[in-house]
C-alpha positions in Angstrom: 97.2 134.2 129.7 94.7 135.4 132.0 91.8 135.0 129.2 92.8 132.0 128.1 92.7 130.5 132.0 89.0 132.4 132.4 88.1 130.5 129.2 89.4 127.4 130.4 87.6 127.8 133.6 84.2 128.5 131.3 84.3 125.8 129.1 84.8 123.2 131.8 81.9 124.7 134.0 79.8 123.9 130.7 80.8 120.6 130.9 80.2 120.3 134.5 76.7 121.3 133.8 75.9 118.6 131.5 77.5 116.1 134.1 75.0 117.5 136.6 71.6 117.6 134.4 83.4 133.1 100.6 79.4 133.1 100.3 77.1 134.6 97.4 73.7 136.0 98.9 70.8 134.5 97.1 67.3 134.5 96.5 64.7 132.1 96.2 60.9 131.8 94.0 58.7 133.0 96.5 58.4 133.1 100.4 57.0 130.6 102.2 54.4 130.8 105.2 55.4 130.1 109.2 56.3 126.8 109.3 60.0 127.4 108.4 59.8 125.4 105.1 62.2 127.3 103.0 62.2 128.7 99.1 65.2 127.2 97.5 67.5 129.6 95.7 68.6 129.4 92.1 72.2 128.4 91.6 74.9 131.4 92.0 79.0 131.3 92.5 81.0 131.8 95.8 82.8 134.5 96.9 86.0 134.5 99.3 86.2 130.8 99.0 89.4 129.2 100.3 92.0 128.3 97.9 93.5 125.6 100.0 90.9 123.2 100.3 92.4 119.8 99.7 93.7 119.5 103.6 92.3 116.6 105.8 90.9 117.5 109.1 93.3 115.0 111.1 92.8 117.5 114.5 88.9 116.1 114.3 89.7 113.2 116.0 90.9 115.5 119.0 87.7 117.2 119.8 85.8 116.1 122.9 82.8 114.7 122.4 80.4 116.8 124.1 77.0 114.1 122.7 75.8 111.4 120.6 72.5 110.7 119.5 71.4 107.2 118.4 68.0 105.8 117.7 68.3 102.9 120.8 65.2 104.1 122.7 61.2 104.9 122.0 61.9 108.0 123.8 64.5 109.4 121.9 62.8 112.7 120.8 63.0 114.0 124.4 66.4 112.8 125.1 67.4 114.9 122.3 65.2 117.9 123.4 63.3 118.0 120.6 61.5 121.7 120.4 57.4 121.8 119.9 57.1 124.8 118.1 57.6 124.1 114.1 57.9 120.6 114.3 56.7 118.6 112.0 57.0 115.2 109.3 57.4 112.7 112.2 55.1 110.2 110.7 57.8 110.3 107.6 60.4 108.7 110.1 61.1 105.3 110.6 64.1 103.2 113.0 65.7 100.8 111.2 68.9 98.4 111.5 71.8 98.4 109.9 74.0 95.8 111.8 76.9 96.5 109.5 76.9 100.1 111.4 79.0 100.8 114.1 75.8 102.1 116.0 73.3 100.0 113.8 70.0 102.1 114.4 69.4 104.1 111.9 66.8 107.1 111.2 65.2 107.2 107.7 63.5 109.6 106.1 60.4 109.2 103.6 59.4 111.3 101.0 56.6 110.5 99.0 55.8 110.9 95.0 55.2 114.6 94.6 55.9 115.7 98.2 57.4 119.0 99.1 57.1 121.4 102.6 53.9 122.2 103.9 53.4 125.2 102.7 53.6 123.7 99.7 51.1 120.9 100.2 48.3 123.2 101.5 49.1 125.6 98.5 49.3 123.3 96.4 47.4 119.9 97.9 50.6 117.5 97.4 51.5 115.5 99.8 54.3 116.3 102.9 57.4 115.0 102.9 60.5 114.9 104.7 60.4 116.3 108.4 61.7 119.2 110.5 62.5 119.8 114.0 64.8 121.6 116.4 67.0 119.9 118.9 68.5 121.2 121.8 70.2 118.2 123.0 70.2 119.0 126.6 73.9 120.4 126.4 74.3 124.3 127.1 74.9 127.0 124.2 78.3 127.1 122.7 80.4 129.7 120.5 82.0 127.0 118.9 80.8 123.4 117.9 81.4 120.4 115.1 78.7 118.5 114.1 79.1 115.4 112.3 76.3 113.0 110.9 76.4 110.4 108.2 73.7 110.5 105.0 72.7 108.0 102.6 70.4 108.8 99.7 67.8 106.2 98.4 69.1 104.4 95.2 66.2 105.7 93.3 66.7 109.7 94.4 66.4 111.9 92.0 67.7 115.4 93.2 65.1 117.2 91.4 66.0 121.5 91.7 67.0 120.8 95.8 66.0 120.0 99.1 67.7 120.5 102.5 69.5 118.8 105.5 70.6 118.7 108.6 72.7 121.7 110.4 73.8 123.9 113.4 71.5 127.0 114.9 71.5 129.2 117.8 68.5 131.0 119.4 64.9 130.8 117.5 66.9 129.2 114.1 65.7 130.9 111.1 64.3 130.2 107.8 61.5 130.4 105.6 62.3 134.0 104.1 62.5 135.3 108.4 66.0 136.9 108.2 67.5 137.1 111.3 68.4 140.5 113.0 71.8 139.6 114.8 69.8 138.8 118.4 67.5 136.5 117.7 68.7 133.2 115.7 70.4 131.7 112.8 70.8 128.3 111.2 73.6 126.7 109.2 71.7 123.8 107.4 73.2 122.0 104.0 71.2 121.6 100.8 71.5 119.3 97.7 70.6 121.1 94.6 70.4 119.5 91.0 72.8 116.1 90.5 73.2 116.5 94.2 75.6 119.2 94.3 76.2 120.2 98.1 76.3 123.7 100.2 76.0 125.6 103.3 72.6 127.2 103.4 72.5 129.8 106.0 70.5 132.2 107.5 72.3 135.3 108.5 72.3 138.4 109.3 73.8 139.4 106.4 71.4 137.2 104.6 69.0 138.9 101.9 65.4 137.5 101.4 66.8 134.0 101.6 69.7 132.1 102.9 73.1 132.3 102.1 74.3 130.0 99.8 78.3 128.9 100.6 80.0 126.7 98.2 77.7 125.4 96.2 79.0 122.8 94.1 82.0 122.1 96.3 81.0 118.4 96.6 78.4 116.5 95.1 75.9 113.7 96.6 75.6 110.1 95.5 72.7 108.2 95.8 73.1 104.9 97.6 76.7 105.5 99.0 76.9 106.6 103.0 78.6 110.1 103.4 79.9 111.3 106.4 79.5 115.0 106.7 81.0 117.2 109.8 80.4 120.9 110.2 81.9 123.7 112.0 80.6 126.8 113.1 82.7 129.4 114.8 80.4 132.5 116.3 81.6 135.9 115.7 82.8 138.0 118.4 80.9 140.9 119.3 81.2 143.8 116.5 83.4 141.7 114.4 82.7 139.6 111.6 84.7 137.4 112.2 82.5 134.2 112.3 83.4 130.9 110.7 81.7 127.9 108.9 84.3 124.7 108.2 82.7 121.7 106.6 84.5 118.1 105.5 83.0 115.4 103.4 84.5 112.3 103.7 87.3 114.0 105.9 88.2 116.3 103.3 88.1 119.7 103.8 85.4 121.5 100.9 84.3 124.5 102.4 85.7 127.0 104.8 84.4 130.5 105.0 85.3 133.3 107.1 84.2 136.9 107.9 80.6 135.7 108.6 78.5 137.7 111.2 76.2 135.4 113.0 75.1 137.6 116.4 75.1 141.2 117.3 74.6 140.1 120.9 76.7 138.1 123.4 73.5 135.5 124.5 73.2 134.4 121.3 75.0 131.0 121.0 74.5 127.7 119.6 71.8 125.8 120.2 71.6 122.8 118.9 70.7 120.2 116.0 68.3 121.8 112.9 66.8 118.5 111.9 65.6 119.6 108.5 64.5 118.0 105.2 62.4 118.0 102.7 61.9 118.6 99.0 62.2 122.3 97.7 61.4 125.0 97.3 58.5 127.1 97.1 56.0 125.4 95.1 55.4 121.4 93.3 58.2 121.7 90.1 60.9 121.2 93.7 58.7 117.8 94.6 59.8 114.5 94.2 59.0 112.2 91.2 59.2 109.2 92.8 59.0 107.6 96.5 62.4 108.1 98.3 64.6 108.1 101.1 67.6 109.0 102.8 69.1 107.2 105.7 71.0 109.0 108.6 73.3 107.9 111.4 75.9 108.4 113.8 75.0 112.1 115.3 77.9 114.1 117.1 78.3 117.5 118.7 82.0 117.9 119.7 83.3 120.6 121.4 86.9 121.0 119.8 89.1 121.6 122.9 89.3 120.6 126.3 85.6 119.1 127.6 86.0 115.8 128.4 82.1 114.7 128.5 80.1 112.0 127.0 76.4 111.9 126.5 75.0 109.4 124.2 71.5 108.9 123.8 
C-alpha cells in the first residue's frame, strides 16, 4: 500500500510540474552514417507474440491526457520542444486543412521521386525526403506512456522495400546502426515494409546491428484511408526484463510484447515524440518511384492512470 501511495504521490508531482512550466532481432544492408537515418531490415517472423490479440483497448479512453499537439501556430516546433541535434527534412513539411478533422490542421509529409535518408542522398546524390526530429514536448520523462497519432498515406504510395514512422524514445533515441547500451537511449518507432505491412522497429539493448523488428506483418497500411495508430511502451524495472510494447490499430489490439529490456539504469525514462520518416534503407533500390505523401494528425501522449493534465499545443 505504501508503494502504491509513494507512486501516487510521484506521478501527480509530474503533473504538477507541467502545470507549473515476441520480437525477432534483425539486420539491415549496410549502416548508415550520423544522422540517425536507419538501414531497413529484411523481413523475419516474431517470436513470443501474443496469442490473444483480437481484444479492443476500451481502458484507452481512461488514460489522462498528459498533451496534444496540433499544427494551430507558426511556432509549433518549439511548443513541442523540438531537439536541434539530428534534425532534419523540415522543408518536406507542409500545414494544411482538413476541416472534416476534428482538429483540422494537419502536418504532411513530402517525399520526392527517388528520395531516401540523407545518408543516402550524399552517397548516392538522390534527393531527401521525408523528415526527422526529436520532441520532447515540454512534459517530464515517464516509465510509462501511450502515444496515439493518426496517418494517412498518399493515394499514389507505393511502399517500395519500407520506410519508417513516428514513435516513443527515452534519453539520446537511437538509430542508425548506434545500438543502445541500457543508459543512454532507445526508440520505439513503426515502419511499413512492402504492401505496407506494419511493425514495431526498436532500438534496444538487446538489439543486434539493427533494430528490432516486433510483429511484422501484424497489420497492414492502406493508401488513402486515415489510420489511427496508439502505442504503449512500459519501461523495465531495474534488472528485469520485464519491459512492454502494446500497440492498436484502429482500436484493435495487433501487437503486444513483453520481456523487453529498455534501461539498465533508473534515469533513463521516456522522453518524448521520435518524429521520423522517410524512405528506406540504406541505399536508392528503398527510394520512392513516384512524388508522395502521408498526412498526420491528432498527436497524444497519455499517461494511463491518474494525471489529470491537459496541454495542447
Amino acid at each position: 500500500m505504501q508503494s502504491i501511495i509513494i507512486e501516487k504521490l510521484a506521478l501527480i508531482m509530474g503533473a504538477v510540474f507541467i502545470m507549473i512550466s515476441g520480437c525477432s532481432l534483425v539486420s539491415g544492408d549496410e549502416p548508415t552514417d550520423g544522422l540517425l537515418e536507419d538501414v531497413i531490415a529484411p523481413e523475419q517472423g516474431l517470436n513470443g507474440h501474443s496469442a490473444d490479440l483480437e481484444i479492443r483497448h476500451s481502458d484507452i479512453d481512461e488514460a489522462s491526457i498528459l498533451w496534444q499537439g496540433h499544427w494551430d501556430t507558426s511556432d509549433w516546433i518549439s511548443l513541442w520542444q523540438v531537439r536541434d541535434e539530428k534534425a532534419w527534412g523540415f522543408d518536406n513539411l507542409e500545414i494544411l486543412t482538413e476541416s472534416d478533422l476534428a482538429a483540422p490542421k494537419i502536418l504532411r509529409v513530402h517525399y520526392p521521386a527517388g528520395s531516401a535518408s540523407p545518408s543516402v542522398s550524399r552517397r548516392e546524390g538522390v534527393a531527401i525526403g521525408g523528415a526527422q526530429f526529436y520532441a520532447d514536448l515540454n512534459l517530464p520523462p515517464q516509465d510509462h506512456l501511450r502515444f496515439s497519432y493518426r496517418v494517412r498515406f498518399s493515394d499514389n504510395f507505393d511502399f517500395v522495400k519500407g520506410g519508417k514512422l513516428p514513435g516513443l524514445f527515452g534519453g539520446e533515441g537511437a538509430s542508425g546502426g548506434n545500438i543502445p547500451d541500457g543508459t543512454d537511449g532507445f526508440s520505439t518507432r513503426l515502419m511499413w515494409r512492402r504492401n505496407g505491412d506494419g511493425e514495431v522497429y526498436a532500438y534496444l539493448p538487446t538489439s543486434e546491428r539493427y533494430g528490432t523488428s516486433i510483429g511484422q506483418g501484424s497489420w497492414r497500411f492502406q493508401p488513402g484511408e486515415w489510420i489511427t495508430i496508439e502505442q504503449e511502451v512500459i519501461l523495465n524495472n531495474l534488472g528485469e526484463a520485464d519491459g512492454r510494447i502494446r500497440l492498436w490499430v484502429n482500436s484493435r489490439l495487433v501487437i503486444d510484447e513483453s520481456g523487453l529490456t529498455f534501461r539498465t539504469v533508473e534515469n533513463l525514462k521516456i522522453d518524448g515524440i521520435f518524429f521520423s520518416t522517410f524512405f528506406g534503407g540504406g541505399d536508392s533500390s528503398w527510394s520512392t518511384p513516384n512524388d508522395v505523401f502521408a498526412d498526420f494528425a491528432d498527436f497524444t501522449i497519455k499517461h494511463p492512470g491518474g494525471i489529470v493534465q491537459n496541454r495542447e499545443f
